[in-house]
C-alpha positions in Angstrom: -13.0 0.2 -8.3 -11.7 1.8 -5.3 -7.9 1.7 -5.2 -6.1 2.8 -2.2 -2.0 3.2 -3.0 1.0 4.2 -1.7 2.9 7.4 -2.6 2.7 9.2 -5.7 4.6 7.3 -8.4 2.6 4.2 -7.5 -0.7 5.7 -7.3 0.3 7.0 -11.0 1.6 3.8 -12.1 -1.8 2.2 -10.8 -3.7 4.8 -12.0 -2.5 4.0 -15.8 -2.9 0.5 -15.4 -6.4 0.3 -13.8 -7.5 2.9 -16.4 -11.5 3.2 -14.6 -9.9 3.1 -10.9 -10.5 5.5 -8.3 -7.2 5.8 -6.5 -6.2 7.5 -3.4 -3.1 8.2 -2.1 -1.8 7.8 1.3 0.9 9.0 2.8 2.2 10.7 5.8 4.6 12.2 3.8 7.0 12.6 6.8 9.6 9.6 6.7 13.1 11.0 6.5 13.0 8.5 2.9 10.6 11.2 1.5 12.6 14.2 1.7 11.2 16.9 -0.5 7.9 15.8 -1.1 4.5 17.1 0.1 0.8 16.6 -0.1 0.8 19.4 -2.4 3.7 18.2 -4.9 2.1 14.6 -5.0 -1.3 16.2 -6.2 0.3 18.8 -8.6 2.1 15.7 -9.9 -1.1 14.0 -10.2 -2.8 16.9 -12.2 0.6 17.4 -14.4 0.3 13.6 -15.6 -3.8 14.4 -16.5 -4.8 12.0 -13.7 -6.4 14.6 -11.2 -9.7 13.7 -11.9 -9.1 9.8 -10.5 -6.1 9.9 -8.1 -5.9 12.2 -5.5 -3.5 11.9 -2.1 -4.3 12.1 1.5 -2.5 12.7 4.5 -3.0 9.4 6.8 -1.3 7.1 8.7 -1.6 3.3 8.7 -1.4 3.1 12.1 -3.4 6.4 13.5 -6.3 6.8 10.2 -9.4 5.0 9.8 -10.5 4.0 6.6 -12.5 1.2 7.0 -15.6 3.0 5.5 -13.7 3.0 2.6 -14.0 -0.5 1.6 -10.8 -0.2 -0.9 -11.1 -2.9 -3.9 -7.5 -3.1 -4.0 -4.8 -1.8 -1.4 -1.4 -1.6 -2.7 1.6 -1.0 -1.0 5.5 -1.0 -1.3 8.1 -1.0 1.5 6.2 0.8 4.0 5.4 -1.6 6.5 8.9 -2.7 7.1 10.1 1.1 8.0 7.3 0.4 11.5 9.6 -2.0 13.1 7.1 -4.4 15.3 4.0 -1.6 14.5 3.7 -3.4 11.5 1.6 -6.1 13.0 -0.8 -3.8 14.1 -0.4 -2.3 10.2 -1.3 -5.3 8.7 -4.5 -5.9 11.1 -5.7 -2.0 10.4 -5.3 -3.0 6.7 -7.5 -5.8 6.9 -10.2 -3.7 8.2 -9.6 -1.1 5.4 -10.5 -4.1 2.6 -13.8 -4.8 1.2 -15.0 -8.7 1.2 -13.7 -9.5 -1.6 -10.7 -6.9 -2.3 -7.0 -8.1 -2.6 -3.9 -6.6 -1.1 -0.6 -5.9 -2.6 2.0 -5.7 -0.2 5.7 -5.4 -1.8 8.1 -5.2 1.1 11.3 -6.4 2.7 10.5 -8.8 4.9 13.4 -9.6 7.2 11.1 -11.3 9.7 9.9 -13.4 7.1 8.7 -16.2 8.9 7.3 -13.9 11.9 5.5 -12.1 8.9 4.1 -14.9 7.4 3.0 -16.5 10.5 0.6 -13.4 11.3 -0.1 -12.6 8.1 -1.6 -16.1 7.4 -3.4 -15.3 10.1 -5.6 -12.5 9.2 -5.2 -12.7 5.9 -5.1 -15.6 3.1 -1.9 -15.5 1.2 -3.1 -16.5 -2.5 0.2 -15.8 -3.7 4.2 -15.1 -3.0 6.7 -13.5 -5.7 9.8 -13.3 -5.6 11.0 -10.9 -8.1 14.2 -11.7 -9.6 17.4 -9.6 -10.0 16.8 -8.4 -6.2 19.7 -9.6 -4.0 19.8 -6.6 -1.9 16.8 -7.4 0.2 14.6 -10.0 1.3 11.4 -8.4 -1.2 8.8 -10.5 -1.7 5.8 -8.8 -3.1 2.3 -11.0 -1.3 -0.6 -11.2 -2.7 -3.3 -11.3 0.0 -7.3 -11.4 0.3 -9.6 -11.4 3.3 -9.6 -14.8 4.8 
């Protein structure tokens, strides 16, 4: 399985939990949220935690990489898209095209737009499922889960 992740922590957590999983990290690692961390740090992290040999992080961008060859089995991702502003729609196609036929998406994010979101995300994608985590009042997270349509 081919797992392509968020930052570090998640990759890890992912990594644990999908215990055969290739995973790679993607990150720009320049948003001002991720002050302090580096390409380097995330894959020292990686080795420190004994998970080197499966999960190793890549500079990219959602918006400016290409991936598609990839094929990724499972993309997960939490609130990223909602720090592009209106990029994200363009986000969410380019993700599509990163997923193999019959790979699923994890998107956790605050989705203000929600219906806008929805609307275009139904659109591309089929939404097999929406939680809404509880204990979360400062945001409007929803975590989708979505496969190619």
């Amino acid at each position: 399985m081919d797992l392509g992740c968020g930052l570090g922590f998640l990759s890890c957590v992912c990594a644990k939990f999908y215990r055969r999983a290739r995973i790679t990290g993607i990150d720009t690692f320049e948003h001002a949220s991720l002050k302090g961390s580096s390409l380097e740090k995330a894959n020292e992290n990686a080795r420190i935690l004994g998970l080197s040999d499966r999960v190793h992080f890549e500079r990219g961008d959602i918006l400016a990489s290409d991936y598609a060859d990839r094929g990724f089995d499972l993309f997960v991702s939490n609130l990223v898209f909602h720090n592009l502003g209106r990029r994200r729609f363009g986000a969410y196609d380019r993700l599509l095209s990163w997923m193999s036929p019959n790979s699923r998406a994890l998107v956790g994010d605050s989705f203000r737009e929600r219906k806008r979101d929805l609307k275009h995300l139904s659109s591309i994608f089929r939404i097999e499922k929406e939680i809404e985590p509880e204990g979360i009042s400062w945001a409007p997270y929803k975590i989708l889960v979505l496969s190619k349509a």
